[in-house]
Backbone atoms as SQL, in Angstrom:
CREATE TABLE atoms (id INTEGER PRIMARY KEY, chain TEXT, resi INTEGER, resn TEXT, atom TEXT, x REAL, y REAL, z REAL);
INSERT INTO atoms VALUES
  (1, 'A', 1, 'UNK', 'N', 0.836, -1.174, 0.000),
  (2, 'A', 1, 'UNK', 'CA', 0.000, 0.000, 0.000),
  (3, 'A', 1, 'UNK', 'C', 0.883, 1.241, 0.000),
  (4, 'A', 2, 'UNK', 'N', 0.224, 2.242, -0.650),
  (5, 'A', 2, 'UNK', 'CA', 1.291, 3.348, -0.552),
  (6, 'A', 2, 'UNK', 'C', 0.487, 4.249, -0.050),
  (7, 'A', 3, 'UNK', 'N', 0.214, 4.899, 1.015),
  (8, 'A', 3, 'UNK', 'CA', -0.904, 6.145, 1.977),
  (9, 'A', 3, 'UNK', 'C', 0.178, 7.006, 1.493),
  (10, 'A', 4, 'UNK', 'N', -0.950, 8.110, 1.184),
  (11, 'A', 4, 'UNK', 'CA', -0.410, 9.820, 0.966),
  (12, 'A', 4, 'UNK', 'C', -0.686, 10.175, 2.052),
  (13, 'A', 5, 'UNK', 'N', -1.415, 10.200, 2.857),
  (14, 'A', 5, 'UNK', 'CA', -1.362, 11.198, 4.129),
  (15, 'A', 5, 'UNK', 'C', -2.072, 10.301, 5.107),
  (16, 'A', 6, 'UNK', 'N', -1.565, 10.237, 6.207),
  (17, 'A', 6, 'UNK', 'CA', -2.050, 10.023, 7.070),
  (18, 'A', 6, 'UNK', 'C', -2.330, 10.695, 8.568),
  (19, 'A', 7, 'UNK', 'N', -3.581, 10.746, 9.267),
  (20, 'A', 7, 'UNK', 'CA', -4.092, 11.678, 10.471),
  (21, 'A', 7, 'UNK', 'C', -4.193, 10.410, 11.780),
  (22, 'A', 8, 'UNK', 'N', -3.536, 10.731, 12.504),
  (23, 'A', 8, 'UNK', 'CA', -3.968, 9.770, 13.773),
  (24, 'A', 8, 'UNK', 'C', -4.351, 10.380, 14.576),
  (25, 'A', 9, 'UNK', 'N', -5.316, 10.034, 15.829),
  (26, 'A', 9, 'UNK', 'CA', -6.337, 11.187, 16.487),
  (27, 'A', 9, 'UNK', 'C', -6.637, 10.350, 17.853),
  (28, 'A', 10, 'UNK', 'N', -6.771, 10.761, 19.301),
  (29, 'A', 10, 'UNK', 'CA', -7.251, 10.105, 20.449),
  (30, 'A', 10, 'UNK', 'C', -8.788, 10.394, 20.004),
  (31, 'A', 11, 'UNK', 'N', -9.887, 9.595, 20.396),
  (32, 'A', 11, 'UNK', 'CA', -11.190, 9.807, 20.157),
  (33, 'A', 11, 'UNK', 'C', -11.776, 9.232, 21.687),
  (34, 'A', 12, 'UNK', 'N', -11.082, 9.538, 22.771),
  (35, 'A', 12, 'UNK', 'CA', -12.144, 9.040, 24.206),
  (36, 'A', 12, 'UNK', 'C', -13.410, 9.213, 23.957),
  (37, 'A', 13, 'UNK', 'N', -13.821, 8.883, 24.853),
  (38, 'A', 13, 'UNK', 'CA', -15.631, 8.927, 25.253),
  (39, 'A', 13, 'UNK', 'C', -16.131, 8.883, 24.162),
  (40, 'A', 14, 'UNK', 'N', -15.672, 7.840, 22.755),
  (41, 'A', 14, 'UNK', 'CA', -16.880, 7.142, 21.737),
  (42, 'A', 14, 'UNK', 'C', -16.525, 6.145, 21.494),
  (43, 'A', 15, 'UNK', 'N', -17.729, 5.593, 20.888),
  (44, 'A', 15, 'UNK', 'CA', -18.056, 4.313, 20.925),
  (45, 'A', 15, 'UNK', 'C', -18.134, 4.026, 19.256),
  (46, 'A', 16, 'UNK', 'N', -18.345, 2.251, 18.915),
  (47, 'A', 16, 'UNK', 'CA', -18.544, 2.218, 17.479),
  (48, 'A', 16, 'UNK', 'C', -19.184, 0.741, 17.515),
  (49, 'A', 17, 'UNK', 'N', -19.853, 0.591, 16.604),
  (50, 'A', 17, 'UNK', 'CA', -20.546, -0.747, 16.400),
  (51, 'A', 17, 'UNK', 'C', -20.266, -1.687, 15.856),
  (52, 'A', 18, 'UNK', 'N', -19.463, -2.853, 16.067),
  (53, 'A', 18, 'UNK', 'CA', -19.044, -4.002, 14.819),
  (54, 'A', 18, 'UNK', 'C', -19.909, -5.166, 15.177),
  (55, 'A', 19, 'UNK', 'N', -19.860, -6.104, 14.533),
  (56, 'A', 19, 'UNK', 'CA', -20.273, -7.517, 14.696),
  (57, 'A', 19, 'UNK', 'C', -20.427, -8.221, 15.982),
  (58, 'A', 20, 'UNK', 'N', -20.023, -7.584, 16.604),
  (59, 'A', 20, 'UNK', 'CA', -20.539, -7.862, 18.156),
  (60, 'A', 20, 'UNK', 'C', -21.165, -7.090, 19.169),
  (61, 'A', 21, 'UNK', 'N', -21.734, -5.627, 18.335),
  (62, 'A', 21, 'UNK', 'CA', -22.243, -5.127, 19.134),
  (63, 'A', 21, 'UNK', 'C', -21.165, -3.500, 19.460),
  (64, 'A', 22, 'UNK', 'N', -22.090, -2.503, 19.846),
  (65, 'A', 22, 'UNK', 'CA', -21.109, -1.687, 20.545),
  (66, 'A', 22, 'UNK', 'C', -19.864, -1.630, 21.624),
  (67, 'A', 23, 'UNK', 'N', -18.715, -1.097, 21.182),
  (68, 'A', 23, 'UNK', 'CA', -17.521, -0.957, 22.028),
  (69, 'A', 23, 'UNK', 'C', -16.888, 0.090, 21.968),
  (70, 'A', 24, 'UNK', 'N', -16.174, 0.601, 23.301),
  (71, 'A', 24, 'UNK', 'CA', -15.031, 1.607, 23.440),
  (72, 'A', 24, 'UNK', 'C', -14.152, 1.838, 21.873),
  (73, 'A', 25, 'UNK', 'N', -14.759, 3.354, 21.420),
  (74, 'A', 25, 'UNK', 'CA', -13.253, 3.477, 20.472),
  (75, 'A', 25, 'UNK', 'C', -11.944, 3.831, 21.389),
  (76, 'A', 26, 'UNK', 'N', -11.134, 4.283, 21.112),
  (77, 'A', 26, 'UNK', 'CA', -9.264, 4.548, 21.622),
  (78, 'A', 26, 'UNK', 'C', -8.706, 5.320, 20.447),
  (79, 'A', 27, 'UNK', 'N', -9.129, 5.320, 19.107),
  (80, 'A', 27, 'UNK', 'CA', -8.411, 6.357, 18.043),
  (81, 'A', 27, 'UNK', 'C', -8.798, 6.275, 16.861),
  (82, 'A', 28, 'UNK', 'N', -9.140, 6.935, 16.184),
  (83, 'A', 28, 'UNK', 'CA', -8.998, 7.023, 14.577),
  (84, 'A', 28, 'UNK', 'C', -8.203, 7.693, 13.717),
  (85, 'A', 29, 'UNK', 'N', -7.815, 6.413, 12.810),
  (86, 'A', 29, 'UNK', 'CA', -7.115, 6.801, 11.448),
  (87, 'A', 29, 'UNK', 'C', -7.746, 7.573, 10.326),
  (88, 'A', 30, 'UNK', 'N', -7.351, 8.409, 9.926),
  (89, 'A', 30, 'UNK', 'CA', -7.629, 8.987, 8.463),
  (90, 'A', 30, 'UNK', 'C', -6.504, 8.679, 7.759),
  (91, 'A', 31, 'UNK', 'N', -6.721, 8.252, 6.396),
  (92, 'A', 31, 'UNK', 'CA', -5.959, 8.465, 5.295),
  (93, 'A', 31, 'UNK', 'C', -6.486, 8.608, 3.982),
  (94, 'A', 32, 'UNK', 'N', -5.445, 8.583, 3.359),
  (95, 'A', 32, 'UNK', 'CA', -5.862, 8.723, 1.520),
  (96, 'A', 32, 'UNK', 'C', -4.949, 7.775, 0.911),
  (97, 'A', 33, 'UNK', 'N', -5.366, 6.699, 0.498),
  (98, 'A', 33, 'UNK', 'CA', -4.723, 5.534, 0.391),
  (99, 'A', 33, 'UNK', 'C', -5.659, 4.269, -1.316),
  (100, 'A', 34, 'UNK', 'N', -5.466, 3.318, -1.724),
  (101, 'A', 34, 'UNK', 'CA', -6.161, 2.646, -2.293),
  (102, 'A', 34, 'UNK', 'C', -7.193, 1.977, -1.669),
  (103, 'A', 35, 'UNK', 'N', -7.927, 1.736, -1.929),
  (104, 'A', 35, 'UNK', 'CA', -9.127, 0.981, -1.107),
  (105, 'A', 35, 'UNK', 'C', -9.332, -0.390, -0.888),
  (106, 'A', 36, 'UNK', 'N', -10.095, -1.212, -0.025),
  (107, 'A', 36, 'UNK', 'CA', -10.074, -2.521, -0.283),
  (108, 'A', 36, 'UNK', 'C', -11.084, -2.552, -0.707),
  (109, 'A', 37, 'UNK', 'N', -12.275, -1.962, -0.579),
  (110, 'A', 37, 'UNK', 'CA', -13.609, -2.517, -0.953),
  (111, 'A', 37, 'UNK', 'C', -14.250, -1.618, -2.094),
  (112, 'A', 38, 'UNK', 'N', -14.074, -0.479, -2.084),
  (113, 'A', 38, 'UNK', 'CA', -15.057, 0.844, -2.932),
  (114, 'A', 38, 'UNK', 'C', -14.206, 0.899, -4.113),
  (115, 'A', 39, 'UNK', 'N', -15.018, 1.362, -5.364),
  (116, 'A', 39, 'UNK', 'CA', -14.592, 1.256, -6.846),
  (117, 'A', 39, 'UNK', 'C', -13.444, 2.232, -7.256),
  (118, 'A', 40, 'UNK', 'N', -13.546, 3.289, -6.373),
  (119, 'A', 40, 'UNK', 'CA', -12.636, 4.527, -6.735),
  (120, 'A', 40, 'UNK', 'C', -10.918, 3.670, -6.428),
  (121, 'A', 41, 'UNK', 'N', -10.272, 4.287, -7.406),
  (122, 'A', 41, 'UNK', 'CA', -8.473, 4.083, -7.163),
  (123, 'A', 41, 'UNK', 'C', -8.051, 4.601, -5.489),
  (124, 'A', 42, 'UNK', 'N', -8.879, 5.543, -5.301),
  (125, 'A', 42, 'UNK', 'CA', -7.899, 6.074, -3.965),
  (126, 'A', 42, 'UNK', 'C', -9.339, 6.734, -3.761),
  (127, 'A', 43, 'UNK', 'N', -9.280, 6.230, -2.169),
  (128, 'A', 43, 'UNK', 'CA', -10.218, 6.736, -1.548),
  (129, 'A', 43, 'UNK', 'C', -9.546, 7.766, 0.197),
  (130, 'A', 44, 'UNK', 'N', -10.971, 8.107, 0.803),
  (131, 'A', 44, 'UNK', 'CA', -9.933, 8.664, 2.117),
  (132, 'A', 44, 'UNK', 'C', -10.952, 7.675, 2.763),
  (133, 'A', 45, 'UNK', 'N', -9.972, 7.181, 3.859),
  (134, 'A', 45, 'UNK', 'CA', -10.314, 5.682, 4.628),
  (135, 'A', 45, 'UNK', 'C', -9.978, 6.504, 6.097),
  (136, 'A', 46, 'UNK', 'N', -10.994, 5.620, 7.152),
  (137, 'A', 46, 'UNK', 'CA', -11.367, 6.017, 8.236),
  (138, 'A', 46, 'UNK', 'C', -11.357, 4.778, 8.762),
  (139, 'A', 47, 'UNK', 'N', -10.504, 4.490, 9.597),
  (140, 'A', 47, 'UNK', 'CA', -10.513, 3.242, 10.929),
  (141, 'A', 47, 'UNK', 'C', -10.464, 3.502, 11.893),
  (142, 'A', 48, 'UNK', 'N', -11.650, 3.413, 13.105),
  (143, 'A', 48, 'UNK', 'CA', -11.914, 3.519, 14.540),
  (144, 'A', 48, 'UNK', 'C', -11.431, 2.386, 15.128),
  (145, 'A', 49, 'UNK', 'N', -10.837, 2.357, 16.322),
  (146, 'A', 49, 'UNK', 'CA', -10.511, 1.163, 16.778),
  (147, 'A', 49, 'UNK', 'C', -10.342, 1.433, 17.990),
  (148, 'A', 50, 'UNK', 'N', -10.364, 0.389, 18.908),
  (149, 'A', 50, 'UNK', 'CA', -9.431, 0.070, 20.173),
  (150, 'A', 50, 'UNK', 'C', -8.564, -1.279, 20.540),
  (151, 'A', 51, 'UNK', 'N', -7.449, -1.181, 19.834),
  (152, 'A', 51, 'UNK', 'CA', -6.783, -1.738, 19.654),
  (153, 'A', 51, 'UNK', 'C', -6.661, -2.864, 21.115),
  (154, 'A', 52, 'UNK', 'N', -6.804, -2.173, 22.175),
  (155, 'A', 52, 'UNK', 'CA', -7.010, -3.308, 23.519),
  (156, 'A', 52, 'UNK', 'C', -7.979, -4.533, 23.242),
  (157, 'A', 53, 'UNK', 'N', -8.932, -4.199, 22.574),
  (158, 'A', 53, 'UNK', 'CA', -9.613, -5.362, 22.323),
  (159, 'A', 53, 'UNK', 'C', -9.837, -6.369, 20.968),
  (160, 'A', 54, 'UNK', 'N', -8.141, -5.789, 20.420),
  (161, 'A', 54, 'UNK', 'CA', -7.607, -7.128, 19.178),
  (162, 'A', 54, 'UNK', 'C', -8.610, -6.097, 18.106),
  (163, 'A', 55, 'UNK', 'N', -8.045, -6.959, 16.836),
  (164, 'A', 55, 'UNK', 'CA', -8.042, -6.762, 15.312),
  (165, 'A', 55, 'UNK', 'C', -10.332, -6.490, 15.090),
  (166, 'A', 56, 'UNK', 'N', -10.854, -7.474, 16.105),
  (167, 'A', 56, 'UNK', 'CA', -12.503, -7.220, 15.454),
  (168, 'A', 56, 'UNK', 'C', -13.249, -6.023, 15.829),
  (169, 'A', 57, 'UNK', 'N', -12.356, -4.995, 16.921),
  (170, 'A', 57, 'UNK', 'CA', -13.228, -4.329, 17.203),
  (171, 'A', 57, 'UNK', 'C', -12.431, -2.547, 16.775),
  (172, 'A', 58, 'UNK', 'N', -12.816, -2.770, 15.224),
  (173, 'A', 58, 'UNK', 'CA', -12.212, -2.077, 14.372),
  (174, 'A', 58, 'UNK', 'C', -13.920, -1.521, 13.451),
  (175, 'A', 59, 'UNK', 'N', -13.929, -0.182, 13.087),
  (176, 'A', 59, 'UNK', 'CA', -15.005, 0.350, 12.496),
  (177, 'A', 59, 'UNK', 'C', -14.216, 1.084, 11.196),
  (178, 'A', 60, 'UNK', 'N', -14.357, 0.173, 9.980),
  (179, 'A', 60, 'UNK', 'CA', -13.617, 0.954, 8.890),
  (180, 'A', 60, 'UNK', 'C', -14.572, 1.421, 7.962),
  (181, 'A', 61, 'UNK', 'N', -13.994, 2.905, 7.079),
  (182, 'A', 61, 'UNK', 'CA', -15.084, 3.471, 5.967),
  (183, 'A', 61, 'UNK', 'C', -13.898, 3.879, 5.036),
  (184, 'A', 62, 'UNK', 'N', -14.210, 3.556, 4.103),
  (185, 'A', 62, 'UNK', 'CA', -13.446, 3.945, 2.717),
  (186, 'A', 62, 'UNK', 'C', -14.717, 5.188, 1.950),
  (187, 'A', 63, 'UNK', 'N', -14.348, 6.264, 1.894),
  (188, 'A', 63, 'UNK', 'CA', -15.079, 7.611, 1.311),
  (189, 'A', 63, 'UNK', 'C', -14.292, 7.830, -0.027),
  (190, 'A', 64, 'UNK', 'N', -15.175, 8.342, -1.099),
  (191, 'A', 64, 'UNK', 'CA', -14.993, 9.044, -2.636),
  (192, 'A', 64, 'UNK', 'C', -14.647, 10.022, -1.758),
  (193, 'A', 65, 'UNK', 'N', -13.537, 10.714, -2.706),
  (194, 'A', 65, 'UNK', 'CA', -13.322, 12.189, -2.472),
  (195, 'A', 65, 'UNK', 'C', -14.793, 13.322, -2.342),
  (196, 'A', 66, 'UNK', 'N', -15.471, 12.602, -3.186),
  (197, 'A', 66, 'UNK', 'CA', -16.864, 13.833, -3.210),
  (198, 'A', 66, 'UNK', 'C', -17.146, 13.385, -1.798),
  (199, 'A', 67, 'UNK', 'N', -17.628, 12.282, -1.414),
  (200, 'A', 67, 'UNK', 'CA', -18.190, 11.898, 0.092),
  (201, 'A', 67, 'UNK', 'C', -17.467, 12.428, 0.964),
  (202, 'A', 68, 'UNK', 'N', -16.046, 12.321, 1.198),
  (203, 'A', 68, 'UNK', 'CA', -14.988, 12.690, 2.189),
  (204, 'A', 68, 'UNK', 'C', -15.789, 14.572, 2.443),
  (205, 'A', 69, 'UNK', 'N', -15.560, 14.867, 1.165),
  (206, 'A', 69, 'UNK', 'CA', -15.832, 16.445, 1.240),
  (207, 'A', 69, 'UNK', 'C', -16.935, 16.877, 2.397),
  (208, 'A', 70, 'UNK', 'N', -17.823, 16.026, 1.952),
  (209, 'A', 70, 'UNK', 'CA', -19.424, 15.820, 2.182),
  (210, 'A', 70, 'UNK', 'C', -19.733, 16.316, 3.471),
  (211, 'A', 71, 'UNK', 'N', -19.156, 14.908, 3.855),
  (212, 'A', 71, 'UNK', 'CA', -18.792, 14.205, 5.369),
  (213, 'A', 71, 'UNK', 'C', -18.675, 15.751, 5.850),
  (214, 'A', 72, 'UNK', 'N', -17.217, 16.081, 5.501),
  (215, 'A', 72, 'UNK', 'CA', -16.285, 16.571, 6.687),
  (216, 'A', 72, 'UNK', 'C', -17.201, 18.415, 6.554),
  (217, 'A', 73, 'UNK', 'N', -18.136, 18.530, 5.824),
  (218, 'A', 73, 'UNK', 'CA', -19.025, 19.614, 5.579),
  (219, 'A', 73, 'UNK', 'C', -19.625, 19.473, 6.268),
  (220, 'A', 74, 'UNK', 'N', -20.457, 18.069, 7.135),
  (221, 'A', 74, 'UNK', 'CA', -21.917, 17.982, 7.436),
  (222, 'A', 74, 'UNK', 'C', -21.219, 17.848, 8.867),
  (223, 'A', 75, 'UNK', 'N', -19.856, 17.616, 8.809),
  (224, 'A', 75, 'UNK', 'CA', -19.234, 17.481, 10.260),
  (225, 'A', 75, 'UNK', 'C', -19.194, 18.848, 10.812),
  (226, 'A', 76, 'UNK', 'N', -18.777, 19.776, 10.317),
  (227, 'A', 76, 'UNK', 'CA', -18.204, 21.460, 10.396),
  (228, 'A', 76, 'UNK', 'C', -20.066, 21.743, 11.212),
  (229, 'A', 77, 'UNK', 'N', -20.740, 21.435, 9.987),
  (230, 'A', 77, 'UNK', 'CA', -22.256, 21.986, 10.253),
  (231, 'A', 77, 'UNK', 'C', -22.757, 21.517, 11.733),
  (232, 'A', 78, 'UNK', 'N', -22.236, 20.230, 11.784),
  (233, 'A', 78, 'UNK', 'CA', -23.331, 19.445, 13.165),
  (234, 'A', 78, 'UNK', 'C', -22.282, 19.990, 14.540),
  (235, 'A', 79, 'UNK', 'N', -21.288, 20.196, 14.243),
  (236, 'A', 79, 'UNK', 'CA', -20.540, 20.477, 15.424),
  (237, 'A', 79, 'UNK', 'C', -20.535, 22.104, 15.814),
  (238, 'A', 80, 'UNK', 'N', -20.783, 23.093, 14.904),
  (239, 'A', 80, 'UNK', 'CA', -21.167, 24.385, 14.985),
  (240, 'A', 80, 'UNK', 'C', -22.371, 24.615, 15.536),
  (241, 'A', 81, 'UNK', 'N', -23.271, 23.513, 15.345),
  (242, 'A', 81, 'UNK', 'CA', -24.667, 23.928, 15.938),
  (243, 'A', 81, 'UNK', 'C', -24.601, 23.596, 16.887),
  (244, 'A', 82, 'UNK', 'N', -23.979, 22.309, 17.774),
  (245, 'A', 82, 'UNK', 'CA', -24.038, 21.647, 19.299),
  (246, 'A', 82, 'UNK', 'C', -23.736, 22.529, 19.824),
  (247, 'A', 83, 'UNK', 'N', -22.837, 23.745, 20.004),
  (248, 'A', 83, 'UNK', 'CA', -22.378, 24.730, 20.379),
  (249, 'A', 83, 'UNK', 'C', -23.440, 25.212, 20.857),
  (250, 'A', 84, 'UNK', 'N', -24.420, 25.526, 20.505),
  (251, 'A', 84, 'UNK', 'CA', -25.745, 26.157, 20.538),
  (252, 'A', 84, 'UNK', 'C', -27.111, 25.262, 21.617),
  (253, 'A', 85, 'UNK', 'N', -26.570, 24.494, 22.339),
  (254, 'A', 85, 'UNK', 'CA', -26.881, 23.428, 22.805),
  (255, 'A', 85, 'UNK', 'C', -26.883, 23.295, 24.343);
């Protein structure tokens, strides 16, 4: 794999949902990398994890550049308004 950029981040006090149900996240990855699953050549990929509890309790998203944009728009929006809260 060859990642162009990568973001590593503490994320306490959230949680994420895999195959067994909700668990403690501990950090998320951002990058811009090739994808494993989505059609685009290079996507920006998002892995939540807490690594204390091994490889399954991992929450991954591979985003199109248009989606990434999207996202990180509707993120700006929802977190400007909690403010207000």
């Amino acid at each position: 794999m060859c990642t162009y950029s990568t973001e590593k981040i503490d994320v306490a006090a959230s949680s994420g949902k895999g195959p067994d149900g909700w668990f403690p996240l501990r950090t998320a990855t951002v990058y811009y990398d090739h994808p494993v699953h989505a059609p685009d050549a290079h996507t920006v990929n998002i892995d939540f994890l807490n690594p204390d509890r091994g490889p399954g309790a991992r929450v991954a998203v591979e985003l199109s550049l248009d989606s990434a944009r999207a996202l990180l728009e509707a993120l700006q929006v929802t977190v400007e308004r909690a403010k207000h809260h």
